[in-house]
C-alpha positions in Angstrom: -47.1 2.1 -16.9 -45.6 -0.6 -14.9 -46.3 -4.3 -14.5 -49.6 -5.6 -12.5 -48.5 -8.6 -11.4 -51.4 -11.3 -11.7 -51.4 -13.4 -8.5 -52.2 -17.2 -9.1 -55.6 -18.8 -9.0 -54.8 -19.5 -5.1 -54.8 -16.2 -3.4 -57.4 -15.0 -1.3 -59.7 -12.5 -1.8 -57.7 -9.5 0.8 -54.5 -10.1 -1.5 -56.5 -10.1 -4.8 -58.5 -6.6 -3.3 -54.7 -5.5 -2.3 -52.9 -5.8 -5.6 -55.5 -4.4 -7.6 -55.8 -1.4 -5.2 -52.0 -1.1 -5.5 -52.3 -1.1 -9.5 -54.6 1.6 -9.7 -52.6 3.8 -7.7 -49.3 3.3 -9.8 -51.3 3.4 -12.7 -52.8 6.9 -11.6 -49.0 8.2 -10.8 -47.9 7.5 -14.6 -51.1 8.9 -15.9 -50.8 12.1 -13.4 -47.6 12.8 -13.5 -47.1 12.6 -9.9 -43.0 11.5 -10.0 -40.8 12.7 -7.8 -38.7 15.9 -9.1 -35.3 15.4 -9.5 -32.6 15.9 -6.5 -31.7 19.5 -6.2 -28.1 20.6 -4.7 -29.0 23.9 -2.3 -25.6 24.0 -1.2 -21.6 23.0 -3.0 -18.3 23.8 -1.7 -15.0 22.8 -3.2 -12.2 22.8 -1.2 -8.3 21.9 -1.9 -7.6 20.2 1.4 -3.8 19.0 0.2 -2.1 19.1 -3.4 -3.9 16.9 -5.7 -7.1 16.4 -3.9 -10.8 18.3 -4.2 -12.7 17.9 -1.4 -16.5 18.9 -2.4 -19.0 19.2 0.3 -23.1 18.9 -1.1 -25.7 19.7 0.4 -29.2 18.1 -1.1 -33.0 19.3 -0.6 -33.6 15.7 0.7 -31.5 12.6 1.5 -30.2 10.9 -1.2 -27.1 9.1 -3.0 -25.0 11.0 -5.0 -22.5 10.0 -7.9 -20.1 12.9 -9.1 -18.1 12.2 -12.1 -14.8 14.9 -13.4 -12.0 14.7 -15.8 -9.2 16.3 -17.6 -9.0 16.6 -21.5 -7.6 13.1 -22.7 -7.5 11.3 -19.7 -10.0 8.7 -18.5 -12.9 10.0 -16.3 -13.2 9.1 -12.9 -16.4 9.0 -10.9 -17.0 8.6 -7.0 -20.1 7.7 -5.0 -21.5 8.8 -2.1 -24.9 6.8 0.1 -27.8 8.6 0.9 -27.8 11.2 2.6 -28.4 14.8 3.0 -25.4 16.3 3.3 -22.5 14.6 1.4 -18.4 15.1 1.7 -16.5 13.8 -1.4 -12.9 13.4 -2.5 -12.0 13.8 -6.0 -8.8 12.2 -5.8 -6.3 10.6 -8.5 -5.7 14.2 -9.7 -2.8 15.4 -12.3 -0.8 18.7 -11.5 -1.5 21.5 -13.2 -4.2 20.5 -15.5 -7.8 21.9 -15.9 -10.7 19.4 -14.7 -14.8 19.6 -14.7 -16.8 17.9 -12.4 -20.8 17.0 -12.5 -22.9 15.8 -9.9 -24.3 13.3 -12.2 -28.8 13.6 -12.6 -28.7 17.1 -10.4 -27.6 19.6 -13.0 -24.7 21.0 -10.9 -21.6 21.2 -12.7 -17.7 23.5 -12.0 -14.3 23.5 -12.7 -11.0 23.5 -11.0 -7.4 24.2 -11.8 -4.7 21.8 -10.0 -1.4 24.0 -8.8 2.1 21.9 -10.9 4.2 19.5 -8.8 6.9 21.5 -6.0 10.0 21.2 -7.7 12.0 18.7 -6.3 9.5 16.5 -7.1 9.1 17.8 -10.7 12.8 16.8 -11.0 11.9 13.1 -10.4 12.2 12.0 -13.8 9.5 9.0 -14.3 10.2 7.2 -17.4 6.9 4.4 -17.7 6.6 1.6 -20.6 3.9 -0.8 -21.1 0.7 -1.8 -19.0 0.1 -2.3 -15.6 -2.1 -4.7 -14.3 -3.4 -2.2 -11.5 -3.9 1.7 -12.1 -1.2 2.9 -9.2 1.9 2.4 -7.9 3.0 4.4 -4.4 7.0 5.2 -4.5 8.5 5.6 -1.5 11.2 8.2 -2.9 14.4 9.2 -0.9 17.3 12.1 -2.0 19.2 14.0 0.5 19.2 16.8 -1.7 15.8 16.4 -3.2 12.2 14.7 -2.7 11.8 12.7 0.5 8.4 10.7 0.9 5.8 8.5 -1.1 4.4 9.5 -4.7 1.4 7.5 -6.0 2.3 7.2 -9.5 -0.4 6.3 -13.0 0.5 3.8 -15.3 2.0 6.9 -17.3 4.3 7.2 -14.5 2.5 10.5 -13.8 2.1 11.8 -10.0 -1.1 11.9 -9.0 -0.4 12.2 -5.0 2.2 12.7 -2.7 3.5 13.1 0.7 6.4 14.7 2.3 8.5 13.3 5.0 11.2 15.1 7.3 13.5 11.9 6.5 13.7 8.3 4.9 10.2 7.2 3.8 10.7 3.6 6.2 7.1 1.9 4.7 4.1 2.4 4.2 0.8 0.3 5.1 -3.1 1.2 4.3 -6.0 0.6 7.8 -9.3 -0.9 7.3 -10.5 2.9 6.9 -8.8 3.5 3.9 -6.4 5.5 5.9 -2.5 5.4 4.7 -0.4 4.6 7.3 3.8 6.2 7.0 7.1 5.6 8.0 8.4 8.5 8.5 12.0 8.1 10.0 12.7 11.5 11.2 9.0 11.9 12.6 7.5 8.6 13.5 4.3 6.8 12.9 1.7 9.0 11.0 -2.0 7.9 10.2 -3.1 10.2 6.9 -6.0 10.6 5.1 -6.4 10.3 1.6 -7.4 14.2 1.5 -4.0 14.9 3.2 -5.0 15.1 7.3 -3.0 13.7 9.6 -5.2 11.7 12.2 -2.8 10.6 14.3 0.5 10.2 15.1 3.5 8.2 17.6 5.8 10.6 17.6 9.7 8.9 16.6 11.6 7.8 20.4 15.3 7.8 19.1 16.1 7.2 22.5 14.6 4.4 23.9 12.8 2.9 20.9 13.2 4.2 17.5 11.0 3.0 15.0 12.7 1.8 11.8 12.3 -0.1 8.1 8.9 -0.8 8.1 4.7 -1.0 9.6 1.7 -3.6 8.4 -1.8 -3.6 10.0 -2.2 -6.2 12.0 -5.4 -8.5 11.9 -7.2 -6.2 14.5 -6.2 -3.3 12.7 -3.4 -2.3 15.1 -0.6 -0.9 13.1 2.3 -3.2 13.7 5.8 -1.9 13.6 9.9 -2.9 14.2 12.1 -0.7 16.4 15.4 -1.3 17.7 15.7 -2.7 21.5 19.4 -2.2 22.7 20.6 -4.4 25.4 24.1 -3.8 27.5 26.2 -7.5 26.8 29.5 -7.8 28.2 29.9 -3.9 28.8 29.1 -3.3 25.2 25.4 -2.0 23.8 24.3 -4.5 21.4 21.7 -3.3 18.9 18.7 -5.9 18.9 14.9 -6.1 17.7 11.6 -5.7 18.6 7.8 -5.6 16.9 5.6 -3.3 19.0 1.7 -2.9 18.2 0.4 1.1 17.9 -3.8 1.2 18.5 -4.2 4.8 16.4 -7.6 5.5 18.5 -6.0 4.9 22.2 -2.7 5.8 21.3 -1.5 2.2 23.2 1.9 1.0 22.1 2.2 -2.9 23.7 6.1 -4.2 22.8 4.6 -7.8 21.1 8.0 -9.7 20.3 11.7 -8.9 21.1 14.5 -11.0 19.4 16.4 -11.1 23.3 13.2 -13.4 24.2 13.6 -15.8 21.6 17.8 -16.3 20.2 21.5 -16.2 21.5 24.2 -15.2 20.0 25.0 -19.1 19.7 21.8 -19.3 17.5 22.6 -16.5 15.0 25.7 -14.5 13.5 27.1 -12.1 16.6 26.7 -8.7 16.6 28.5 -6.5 13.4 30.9 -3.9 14.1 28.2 -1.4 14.3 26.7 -3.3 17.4 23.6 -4.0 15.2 22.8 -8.2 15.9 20.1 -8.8 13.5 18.9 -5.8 11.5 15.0 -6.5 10.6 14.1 -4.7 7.4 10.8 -6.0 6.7 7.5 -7.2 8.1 4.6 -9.1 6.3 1.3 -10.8 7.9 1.2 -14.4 7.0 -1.8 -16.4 5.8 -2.0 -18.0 9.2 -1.7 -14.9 10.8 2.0 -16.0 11.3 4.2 -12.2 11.2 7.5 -12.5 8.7 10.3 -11.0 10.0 13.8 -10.3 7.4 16.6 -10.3 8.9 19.3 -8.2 6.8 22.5 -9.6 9.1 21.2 -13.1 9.1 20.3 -13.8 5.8 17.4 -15.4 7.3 13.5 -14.7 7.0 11.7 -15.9 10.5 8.2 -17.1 11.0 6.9 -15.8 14.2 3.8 -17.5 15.4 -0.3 -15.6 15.6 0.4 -15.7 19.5 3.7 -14.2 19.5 5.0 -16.8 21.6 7.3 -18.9 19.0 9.1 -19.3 16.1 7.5 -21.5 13.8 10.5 -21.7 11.0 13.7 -19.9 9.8 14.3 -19.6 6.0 17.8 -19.6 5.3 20.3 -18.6 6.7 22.7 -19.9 10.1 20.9 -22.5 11.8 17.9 -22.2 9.5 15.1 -25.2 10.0 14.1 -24.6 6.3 17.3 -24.6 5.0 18.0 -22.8 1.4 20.5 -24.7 -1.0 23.6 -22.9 -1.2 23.5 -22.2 -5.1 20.1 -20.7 -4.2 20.4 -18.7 -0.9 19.7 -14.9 -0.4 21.5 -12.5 1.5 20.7 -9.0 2.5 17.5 -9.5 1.7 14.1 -7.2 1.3 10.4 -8.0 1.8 10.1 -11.7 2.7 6.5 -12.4 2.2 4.6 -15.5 2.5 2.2 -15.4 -0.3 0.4 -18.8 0.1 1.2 -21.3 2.7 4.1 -22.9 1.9 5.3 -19.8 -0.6 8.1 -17.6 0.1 8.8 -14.4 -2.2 11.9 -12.7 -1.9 13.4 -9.6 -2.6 17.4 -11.0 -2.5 19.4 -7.9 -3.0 22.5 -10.9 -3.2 25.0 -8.2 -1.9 27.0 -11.9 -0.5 26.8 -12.9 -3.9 27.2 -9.7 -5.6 26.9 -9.2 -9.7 22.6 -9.0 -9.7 19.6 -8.9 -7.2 16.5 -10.6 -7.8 12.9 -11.5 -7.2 12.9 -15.4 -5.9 10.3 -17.5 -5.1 10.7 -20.7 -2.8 8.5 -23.6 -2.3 8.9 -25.1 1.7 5.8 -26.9 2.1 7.7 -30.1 2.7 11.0 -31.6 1.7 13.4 -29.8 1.0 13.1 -26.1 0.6 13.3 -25.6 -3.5 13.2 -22.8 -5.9 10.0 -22.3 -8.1 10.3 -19.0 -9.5 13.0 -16.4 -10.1 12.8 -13.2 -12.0 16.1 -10.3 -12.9 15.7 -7.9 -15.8 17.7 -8.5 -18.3 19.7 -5.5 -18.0 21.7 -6.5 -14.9 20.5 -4.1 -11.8 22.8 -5.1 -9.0 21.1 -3.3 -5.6 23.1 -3.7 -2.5 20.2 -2.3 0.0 16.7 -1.5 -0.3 14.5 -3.2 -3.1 10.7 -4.9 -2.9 8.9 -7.8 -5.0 5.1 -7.9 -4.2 3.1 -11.0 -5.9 -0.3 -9.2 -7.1 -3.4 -10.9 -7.9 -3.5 -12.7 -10.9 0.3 -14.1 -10.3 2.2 -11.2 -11.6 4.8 -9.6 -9.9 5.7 -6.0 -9.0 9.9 -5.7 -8.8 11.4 -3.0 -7.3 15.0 -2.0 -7.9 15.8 0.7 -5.3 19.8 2.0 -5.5 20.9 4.7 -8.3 24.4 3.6 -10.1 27.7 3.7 -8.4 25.7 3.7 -4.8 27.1 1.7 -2.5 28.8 -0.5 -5.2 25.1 -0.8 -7.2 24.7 -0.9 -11.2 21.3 0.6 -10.7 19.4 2.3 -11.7 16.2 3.0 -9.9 14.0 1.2 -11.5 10.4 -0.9 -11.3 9.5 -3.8 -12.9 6.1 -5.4 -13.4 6.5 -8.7 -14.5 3.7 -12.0 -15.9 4.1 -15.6 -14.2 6.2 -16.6 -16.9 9.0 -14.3 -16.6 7.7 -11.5 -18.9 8.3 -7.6 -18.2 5.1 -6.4 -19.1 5.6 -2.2 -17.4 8.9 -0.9 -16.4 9.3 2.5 -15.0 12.2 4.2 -14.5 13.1 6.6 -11.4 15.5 9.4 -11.2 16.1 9.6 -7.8 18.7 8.2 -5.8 17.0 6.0 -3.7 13.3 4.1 -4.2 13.2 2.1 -0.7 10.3 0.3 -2.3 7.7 0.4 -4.9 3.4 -0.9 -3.4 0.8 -1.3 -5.6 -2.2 0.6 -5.0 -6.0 0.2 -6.2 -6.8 3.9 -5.0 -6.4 7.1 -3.6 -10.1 7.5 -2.0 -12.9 5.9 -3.1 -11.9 6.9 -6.9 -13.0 4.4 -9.5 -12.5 4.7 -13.7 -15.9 5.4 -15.4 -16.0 2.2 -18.0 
């Protein structure tokens, strides 16, 4: 029988006639037997809408929420939720090839099973080598081999697959929308918006000719997807390979050019032009905690700060003619994933390929005097990577280290490798990839909506 709240000596009569009126009625529901029956499913569809994914479709004999919990033998059990509603669609993500799960729709009585089809098998030859604990439960690999796998695997903390894409060419970034939707690089095809069940939603087809997309995509503040593309110029009779950051609204399909490096150097302020006719190179974009956009600049050795309105530069780390310079025993060069993680914290990938002998994860302090080193981080197995390579600062101060070239590449050490490391220099996972190339390594909290049942 449930509670009868007594009101105090205050309350007028209509209230006092009220609750009593409402305590007889409860008390006649537990005496009668009157609950309401449990939530029938009248309808259940399972569905394989891409490799490791369930989709399950329910249909209830009234509205409500809906919590559906599956497994494998000797593997956590994972659980997703759905509001109320009558009909519910629901993605039973985070999936292991080839194994055997059960699934229950938890209070309703409905339970099945499922089979999951192995890995194709130039992804099965990845070999994924994983050692300690992770801080997070996924990893997304953005994988590249000419003769092999080509695109992004989300990795466990086993260093087991548990979802993948395929692209036609180099996996050039990733980034993940407000939707949950992931967004890909896909060099050989463009910009792609996919769902976590496989779709593609949209797409900006790759312009080779007039504005190919390259390196790397980040949503924006509004949710735009913001991404770097090369804008050639004709100088002195001789095409001269330059930059630009354009902004792609998925649900419009408008594609605004926001910044072009023409608008805003010379070739007195920077390095001139390599051989190839490429001037700066950008290899990396990060938003800012101002909303300031990081932009890397390979040939420059030189990570620019490029203001919320577009309009300026608000700093140059590094590099020729850099307003924050970086003391010469300390500077990067070919460097990966410039990232401001606080303001007035710079994170690094510095492949060091002007240096040579190791890359590294650094961390620099510029928030007034003199630009300092306050963190720096290389395995202690030397991994020398002349290109490619990402260090992400997580929550909680750790760092996740990526080490992208395969031995004898290019002149690296390699090998592919990834590093999780504590604040205090600590490896506490390391995973090990046999591929040639592993452009960059992202942490990931999810698939879907997927969450560990504790």
């Amino acid at each position: 029988m449930p509670a009868v709240i007594i009101p105090s000596r205050g309350a007028r009569p209509r209230a006092l006639r009220a609750l009593a009126a409402a305590a007889v009625l409860a008390t006649a529901a537990c005496q009668g037997g009157t609950d309401a029956p449990a939530v029938r499913v009248v309808g259940a569809e399972l569905s394989a809408p891409a490799p490791l994914v369930r989709a399950l479709d329910l249909t209830l004999d009234r509205p409500a929420a809906v919590t559906v919990d599956y497994w494998t033998e000797g593997d956590p059990h994972l659980r997703v939720r759905s509001a109320s509603a009558e009909h519910h669609a629901l993605l039973l993500a985070r999936l292991r090839p080839g194994r055997s799960y059960q699934y229950e729709v938890r209070g309703a009585g409905t339970r099945g099973t499922f089979t999951t089809d192995p890995l194709p098998a130039d992804l099965a030859g990845v070999s994924l080598a994983a050692t300690g604990e992770r801080s997070g439960p996924l990893v997304m690999l953005h994988l590249f081999d000419p003769a092999g796998f080509k695109g992004y695997a989300a990795v466990d903390n086993s260093g087991r697959v548990v979802w993948y894409w395929r692209t036609t060419d180099f996996p050039f970034g990733m980034a993940r929308r407000g939707n949950g939707n992931f967004v890909f690089l896909d060099k050989g095809r463009g910009l792609l918006e996919v769902t976590p069940a496989g779709r593609v939603v949209h797409e900006l087809a790759q312009d080779l000719a007039s504005r190919e997309q390259h390196h790397d995509a980040i949503v924006g503040p509004d949710n735009s997807v913001l991404f770097i593309a090369f804008d050639d110029r004709t100088v002195d009779g001789a095409r001269v390979r330059g930059e630009a950051i354009w902004a792609w609204t998925p649900e419009t399909g408008a594609v605004v050019k926001r910044w072009s490096v023409w608008d805003h150097f010379t070739f007195a302020d920077a390095p001139a032009p390599r051989g190839s006719g490429e001037w700066m190179h950008g290899n990396a974009l990060a938003m800012g905690p101002r909303q300031n956009i990081l932009l890397s600049a390979h040939h420059w050795n030189q990570i620019i700060s490029i203001t919320p309105d577009w309009r300026g530069v608000e700093w140059r780390l590094g590099g020729v003619n850099a307003t924050l310079p970086v003391p010469d025993a300390e500077q990067f060069s070919g460097q990966h994933t410039g990232r401001e993680i606080a303001p007035g914290r710079v994170i690094v990938f510095d492949n060091g390929v002007d240096r040579g002998g190791y890359s590294r994860a650094v961390e620099f302090a510029t928030d007034g005097g003199p630009v300092r080193k306050v963190w720096e981080w290389r395995p202690a197995r030397v991994n020398f990577a002349t290109a490619v390579g990402s260090a992400r600062r997580l929550d909680g101060g750790r760092t996740l280290v990526a080490f992208g070239m395969s031995a004898g590449l290019a002149g690296s050490t390699g090998p592919t490798e990834v590093y999780e490391v504590a604040a205090d220099g600590t490896p506490v996972w390391h995973l090990v990839v046999g591929t040639q190339i592993l452009y960059r390594a992202e942490p990931l909290a999810a698939i879907g909506s997927e969450e560990v049942v504790p």
